[in-house]
PyMOL commands that place a pseudoatom at each C-alpha (Angstrom):
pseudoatom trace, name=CA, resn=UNK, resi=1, chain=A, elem=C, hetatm=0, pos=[33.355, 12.661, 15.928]
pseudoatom trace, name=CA, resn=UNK, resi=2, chain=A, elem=C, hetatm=0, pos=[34.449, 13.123, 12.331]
pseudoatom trace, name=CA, resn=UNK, resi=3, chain=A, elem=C, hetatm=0, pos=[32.782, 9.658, 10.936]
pseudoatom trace, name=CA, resn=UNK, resi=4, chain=A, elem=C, hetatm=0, pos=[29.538, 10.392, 13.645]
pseudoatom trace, name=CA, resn=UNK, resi=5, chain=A, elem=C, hetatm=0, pos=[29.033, 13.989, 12.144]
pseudoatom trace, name=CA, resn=UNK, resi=6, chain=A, elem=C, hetatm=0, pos=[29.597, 12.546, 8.313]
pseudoatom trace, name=CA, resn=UNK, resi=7, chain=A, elem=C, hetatm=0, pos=[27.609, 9.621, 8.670]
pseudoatom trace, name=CA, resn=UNK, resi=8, chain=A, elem=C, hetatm=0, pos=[23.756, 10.990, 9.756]
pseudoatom trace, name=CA, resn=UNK, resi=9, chain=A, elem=C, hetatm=0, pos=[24.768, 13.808, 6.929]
pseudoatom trace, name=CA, resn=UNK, resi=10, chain=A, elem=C, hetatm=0, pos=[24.594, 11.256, 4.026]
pseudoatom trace, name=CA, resn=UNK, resi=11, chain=A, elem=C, hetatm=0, pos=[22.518, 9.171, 5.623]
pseudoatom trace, name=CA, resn=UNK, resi=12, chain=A, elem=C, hetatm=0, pos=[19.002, 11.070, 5.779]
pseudoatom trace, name=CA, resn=UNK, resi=13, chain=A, elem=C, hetatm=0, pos=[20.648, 13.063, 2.413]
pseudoatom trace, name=CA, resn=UNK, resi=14, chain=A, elem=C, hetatm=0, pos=[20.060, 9.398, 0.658]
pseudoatom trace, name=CA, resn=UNK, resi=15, chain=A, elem=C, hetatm=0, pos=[17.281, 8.740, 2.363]
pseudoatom trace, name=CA, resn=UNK, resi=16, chain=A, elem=C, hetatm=0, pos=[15.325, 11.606, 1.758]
pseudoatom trace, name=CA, resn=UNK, resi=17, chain=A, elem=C, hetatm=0, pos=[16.024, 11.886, -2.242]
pseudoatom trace, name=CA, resn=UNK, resi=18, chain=A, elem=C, hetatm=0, pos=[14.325, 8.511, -2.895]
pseudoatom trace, name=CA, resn=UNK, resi=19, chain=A, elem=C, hetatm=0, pos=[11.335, 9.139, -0.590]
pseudoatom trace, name=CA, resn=UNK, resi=20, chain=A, elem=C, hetatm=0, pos=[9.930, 12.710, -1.201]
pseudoatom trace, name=CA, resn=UNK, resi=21, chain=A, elem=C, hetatm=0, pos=[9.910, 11.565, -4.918]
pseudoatom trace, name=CA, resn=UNK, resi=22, chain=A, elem=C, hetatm=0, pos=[8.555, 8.306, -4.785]
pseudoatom trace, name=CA, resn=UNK, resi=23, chain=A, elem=C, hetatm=0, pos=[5.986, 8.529, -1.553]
pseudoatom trace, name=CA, resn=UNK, resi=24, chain=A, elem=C, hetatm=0, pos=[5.430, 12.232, -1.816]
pseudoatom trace, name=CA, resn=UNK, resi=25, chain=A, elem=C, hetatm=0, pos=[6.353, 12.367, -5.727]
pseudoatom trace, name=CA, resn=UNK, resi=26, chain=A, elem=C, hetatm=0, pos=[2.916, 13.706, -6.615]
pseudoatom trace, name=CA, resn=UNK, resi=27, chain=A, elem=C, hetatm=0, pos=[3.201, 16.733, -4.273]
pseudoatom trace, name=CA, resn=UNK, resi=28, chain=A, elem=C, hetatm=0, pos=[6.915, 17.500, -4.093]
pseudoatom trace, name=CA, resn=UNK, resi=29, chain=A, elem=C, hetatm=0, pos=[8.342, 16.184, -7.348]
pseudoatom trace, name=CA, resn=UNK, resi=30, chain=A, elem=C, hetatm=0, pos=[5.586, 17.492, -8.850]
pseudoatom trace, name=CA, resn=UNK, resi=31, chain=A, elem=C, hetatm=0, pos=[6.973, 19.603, -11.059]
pseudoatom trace, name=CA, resn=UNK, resi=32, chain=A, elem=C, hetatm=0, pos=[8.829, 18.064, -13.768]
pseudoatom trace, name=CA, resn=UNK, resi=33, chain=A, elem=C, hetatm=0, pos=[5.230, 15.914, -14.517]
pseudoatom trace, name=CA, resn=UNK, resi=34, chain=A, elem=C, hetatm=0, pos=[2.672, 18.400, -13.961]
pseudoatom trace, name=CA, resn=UNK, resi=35, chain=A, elem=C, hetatm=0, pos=[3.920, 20.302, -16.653]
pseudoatom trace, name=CA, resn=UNK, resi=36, chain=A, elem=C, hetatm=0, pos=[3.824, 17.292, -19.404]
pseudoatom trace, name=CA, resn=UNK, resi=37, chain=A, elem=C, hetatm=0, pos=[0.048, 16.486, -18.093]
pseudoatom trace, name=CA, resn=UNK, resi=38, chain=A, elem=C, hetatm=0, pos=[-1.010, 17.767, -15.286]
pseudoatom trace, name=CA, resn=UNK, resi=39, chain=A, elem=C, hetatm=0, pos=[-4.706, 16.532, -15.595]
pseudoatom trace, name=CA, resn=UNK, resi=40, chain=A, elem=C, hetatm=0, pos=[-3.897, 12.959, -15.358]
pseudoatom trace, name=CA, resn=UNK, resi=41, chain=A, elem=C, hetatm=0, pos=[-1.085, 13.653, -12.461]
pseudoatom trace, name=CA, resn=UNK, resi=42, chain=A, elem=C, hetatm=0, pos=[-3.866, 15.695, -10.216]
pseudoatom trace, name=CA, resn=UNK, resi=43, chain=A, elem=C, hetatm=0, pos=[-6.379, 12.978, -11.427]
pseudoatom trace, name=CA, resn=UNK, resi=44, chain=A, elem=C, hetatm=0, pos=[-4.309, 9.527, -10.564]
pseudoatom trace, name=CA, resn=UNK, resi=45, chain=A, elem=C, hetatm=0, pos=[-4.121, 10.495, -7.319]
for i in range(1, 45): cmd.bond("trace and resi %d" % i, "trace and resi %d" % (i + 1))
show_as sticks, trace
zoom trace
């Protein structure tokens, strides 16, 4: 129960981190890039 409740934890932790910023980067990790140029960030996509 210990290894079943710690491994679906880190699991969709990992898998979420890379995702949101790389698939939805340009509406949830929007934030750091909008800032530098947010014209061209709005406008590549």
């Amino acid at each position: 129960m210990s290894f079943k409740k710690i491994a679906p934890l880190p699991k969709p932790k990992k898998k979420q981190l890379p995702k949101p910023p790389k698939g939805h980067g340009h509406g949830h990790c929007h934030g750091h890039k909008p800032r530098r140029k947010p014209l061209p960030v709005h406008g590549e996509r």
